[in-house]
N, C-alpha and C positions, 0 to 999 in steps of 0.2 A: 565056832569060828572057822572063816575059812579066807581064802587069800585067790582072788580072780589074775591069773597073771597075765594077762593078754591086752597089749600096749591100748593102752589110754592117751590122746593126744589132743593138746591147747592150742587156739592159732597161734599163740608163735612158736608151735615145732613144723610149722611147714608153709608153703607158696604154693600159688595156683600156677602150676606149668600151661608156659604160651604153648598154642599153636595152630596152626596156620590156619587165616580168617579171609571171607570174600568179601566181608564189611570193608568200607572206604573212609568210613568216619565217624568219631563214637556219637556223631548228630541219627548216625543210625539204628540205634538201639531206644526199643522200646523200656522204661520203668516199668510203665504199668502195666499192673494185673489185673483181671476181674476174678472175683472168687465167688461161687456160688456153695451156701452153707447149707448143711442137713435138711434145716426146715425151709429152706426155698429160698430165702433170704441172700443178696447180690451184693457187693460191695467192689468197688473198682478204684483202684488209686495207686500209689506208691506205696507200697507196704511196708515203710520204715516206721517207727512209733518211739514217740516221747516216753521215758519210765514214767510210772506212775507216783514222784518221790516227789516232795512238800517244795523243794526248791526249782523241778525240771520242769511236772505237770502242770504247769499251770495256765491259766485259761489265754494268756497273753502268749503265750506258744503255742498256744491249739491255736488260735487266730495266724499266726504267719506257716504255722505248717499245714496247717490248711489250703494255703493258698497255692503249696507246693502236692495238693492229692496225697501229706500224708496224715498219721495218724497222732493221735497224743492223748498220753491214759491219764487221766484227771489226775490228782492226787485226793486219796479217800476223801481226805480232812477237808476239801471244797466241798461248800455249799450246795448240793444241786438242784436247790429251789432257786440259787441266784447267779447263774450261768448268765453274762449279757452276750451273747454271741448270734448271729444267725442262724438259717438252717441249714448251710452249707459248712458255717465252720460248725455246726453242733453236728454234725452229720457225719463229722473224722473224729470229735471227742468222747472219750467212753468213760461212763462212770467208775467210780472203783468204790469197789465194797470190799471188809474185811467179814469173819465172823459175830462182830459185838451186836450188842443187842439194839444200837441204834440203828448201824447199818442193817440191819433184820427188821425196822421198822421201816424204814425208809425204802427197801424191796418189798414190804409185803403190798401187794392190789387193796387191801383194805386199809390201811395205815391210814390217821388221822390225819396227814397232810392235804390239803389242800389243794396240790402241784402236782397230780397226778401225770399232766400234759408234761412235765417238764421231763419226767423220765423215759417217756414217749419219744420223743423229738432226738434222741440220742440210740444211735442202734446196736451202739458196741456197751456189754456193761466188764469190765476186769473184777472178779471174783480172784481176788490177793490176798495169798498167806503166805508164810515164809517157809512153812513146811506142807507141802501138799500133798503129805503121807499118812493122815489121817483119816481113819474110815467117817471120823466129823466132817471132815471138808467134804469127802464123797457125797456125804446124805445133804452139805449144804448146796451142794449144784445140784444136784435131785432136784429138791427145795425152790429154787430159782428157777429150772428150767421150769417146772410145772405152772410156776407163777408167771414166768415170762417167755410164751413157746415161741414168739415172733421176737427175741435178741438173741443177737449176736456176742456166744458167753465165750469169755478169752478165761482160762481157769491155773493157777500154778501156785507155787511152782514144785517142777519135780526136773528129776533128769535119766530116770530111766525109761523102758518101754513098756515095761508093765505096767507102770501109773500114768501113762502116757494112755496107755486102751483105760485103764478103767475111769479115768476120767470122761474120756469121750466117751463113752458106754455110759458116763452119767448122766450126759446132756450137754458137755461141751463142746464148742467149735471149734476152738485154739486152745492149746496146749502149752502155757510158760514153760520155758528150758531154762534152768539157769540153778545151782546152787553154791552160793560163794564165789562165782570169778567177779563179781563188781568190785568199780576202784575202790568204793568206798565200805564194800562187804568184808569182816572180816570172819565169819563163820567157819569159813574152812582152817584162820588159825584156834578160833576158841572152842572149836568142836569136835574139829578133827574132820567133820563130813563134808562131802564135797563130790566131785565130778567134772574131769577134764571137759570144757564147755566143745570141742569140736566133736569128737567123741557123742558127748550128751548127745549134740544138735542130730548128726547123724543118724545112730540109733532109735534117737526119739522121732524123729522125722518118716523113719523106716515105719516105724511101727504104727504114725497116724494116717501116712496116707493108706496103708491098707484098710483102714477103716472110714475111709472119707473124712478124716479131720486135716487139719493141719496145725503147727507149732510155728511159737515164738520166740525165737533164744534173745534171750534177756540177759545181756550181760557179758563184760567179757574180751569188747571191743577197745579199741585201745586207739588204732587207727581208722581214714576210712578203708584202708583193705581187711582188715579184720571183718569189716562190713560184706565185702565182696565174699571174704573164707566162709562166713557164716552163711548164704544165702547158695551159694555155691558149694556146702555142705546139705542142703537140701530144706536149712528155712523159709518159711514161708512167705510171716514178718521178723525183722531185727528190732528189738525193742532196745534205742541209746539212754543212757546216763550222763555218764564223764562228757561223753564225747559232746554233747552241749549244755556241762555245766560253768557258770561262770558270763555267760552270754544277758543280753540287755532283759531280754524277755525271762527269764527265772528271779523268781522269786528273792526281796533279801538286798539291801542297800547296796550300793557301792561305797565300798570301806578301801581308806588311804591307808596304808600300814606308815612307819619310822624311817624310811625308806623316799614316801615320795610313789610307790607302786598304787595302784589301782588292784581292788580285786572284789570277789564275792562268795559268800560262803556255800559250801556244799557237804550234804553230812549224808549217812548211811539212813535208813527207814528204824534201824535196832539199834541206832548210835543212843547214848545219854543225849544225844542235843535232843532228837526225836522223841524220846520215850518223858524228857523231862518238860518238853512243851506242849505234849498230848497224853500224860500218862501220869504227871507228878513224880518223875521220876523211874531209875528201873527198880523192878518188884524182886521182893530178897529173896523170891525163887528162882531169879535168870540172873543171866547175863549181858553185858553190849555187846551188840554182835556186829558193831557199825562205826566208824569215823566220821570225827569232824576233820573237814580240811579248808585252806586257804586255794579258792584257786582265780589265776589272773586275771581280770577282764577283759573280754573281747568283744565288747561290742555286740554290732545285730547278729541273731542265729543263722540269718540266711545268706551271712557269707560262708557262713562255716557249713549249711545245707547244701551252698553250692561244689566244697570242695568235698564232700560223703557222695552225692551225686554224680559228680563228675570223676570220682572213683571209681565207681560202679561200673558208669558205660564205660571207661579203659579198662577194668577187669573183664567186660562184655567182649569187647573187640578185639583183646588179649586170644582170648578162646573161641574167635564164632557164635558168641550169643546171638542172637539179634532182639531178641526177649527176655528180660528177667529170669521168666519162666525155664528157658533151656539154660538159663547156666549150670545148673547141678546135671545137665546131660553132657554138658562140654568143659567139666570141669575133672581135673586128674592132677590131685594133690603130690606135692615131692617133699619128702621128710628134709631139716634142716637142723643142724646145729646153731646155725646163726642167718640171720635173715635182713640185716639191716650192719651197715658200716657205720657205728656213732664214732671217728675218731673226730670230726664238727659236730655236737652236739649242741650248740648254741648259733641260730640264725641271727642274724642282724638284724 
């Protein structure tokens, strides 16, 4: 046993300190990025990405987030033989695979399917477990990369640097960050394990671009400047949940409560709803490591893309960005006890 005591810190222990910028307008600030991957492979867009969770991933959000250059990781349980999308919006959606043995069929080049094209036409695939501390996950990006040297592999999650290099030393491009800060994660209460997500991103960040990877902190966000701390901690992409759960395009009726409110459901990936709609329940060796929640409805995604967006380039002009890319050069973080004045907590 031992005990690390060297401050670990979450976005809200601290703000992006302003200053002083020859920007004139946040109309001048570039999003996009171009990334060029290990195996030669190019991707250019808005590096924001949809989670990969049965209510957020879904193909009716890869459709409008596409239209905005970003990204959106399927959720496993879609079809990927019945993708109706173009090549444009299939060209920001990545598949997601776990280790089971269907998803193992469904990556293998020989698999009995028929739709070999269909796995093609998508260049990002998300290779997703919850623990991506096992030497099985290593050997299963192995495994994938060999079988697919031309995609674009996103692999997680972990949150330190050493499984951050041996991951990409096994063949991946991007590196998930993230263990337990999601709204609807509760692993760091049932587990104990866990990892200040600003902290993670940093460190993990540190250690892929030494190796020509880059990372994805997954999780964590709350607001959109959490989006700004996160990118400006040195991610590459932000990969949201909460922050566009509840919206027209995820998955899951719109349900009136007693009330007269409007809302829709959103649950964790290791919640009982999840486990007991794809699994027959949780197995009497685990536990839930996820919630269900109520949350409001809001309507289209792409007002709420426009206010994460228009966060961004004022976190940009904030500091001199003029690119995405230099804000972790012009970003100098200030510790906070408190960061936000709720004593109006309720807008009109």
């Amino acid at each position: 046993m031992k005990i690390l005591g060297d401050l670990k810190l979450d976005y809200c222990d601290v703000l992006i300190r302003p200053k002083r910028s020859i920007l004139e307008t946040r109309q001048d600030v570039d999003l996009n990025r171009q990334f060029t991957f290990k195996n030669g492979q190019k991707w250019m867009g808005i590096p924001i990405a949809a989670a990969n969770m049965d209510t957020i991933g879904t193909v009716e959000m890869g459709k409008v987030l596409s239209e905005f250059g970003m990204l959106t990781c399927l959720s496993k349980h879609i079809d990927p033989f019945n993708i109706y999308a173009n090549d444009h919006e299939k060209s920001t959606m990545a598949l997601s695979f776990g280790m089971g043995e269907k998803d193992r069929e469904v990556l293998s080049i020989n698999s009995t399917h028929s739709h070999l094209e269909d796995r093609r036409e998508h260049p990002f695939f998300c290779l997703d477990v919850a623990n991506g501390y096992t030497q099985r996950f290593i050997n299963f990006v192995k495994e994938v990369r060999q079988e697919w040297p031309e995609k674009i592999l996103i692999a997680g999650n972990v949150v330190t640097a050493e499984m951050t290099e041996a991951l990409l030393l096994a063949g991946a491009d991007i590196i998930k960050i993230g263990i337990g800060p999601g709204s609807v994660c509760t692993t760091r209460k049932v587990s104990g394990v866990g990892y200040p997500q600003l902290s993670a991103v940093m460190e993990c960040a540190d250690a892929a671009h030494g190796l020509g990877g880059f990372i994805m902190a997954d999780g964590g966000c709350q607001s959109p400047g959490d989006v700004s701390k996160a990118f400006g901690a040195g991610a590459d992409f932000v990969m949201l949940g909460g922050l566009l759960a509840g919206h027209e395009e995820c998955a899951g009726e719109v349900l009136t409560d007693d009330s007269g409110a409007s809302h829709k459901v959103f649950y964790g990936m290791s919640s009982d709803t999840a486990m007991e709609k794809h699994s027959g329940g949780v197995a009497t060796y685990r536990a839930s490591e996820g919630k269900t929640v109520k949350v409001p409805y809001r309507g289209p995604v792409s007002v709420s893309i426009q206010q994460i967006l228009g966060g961004l380039r004022s976190a940009c002009t904030y500091v001199g960005a003029r690119r995405l890319k230099d804000l972790p050069k012009c970003t100098t973080f200030v510790r906070v006890n408190q960061q936000l004045n709720t004593i109006f907590e309720n807008e009109i």
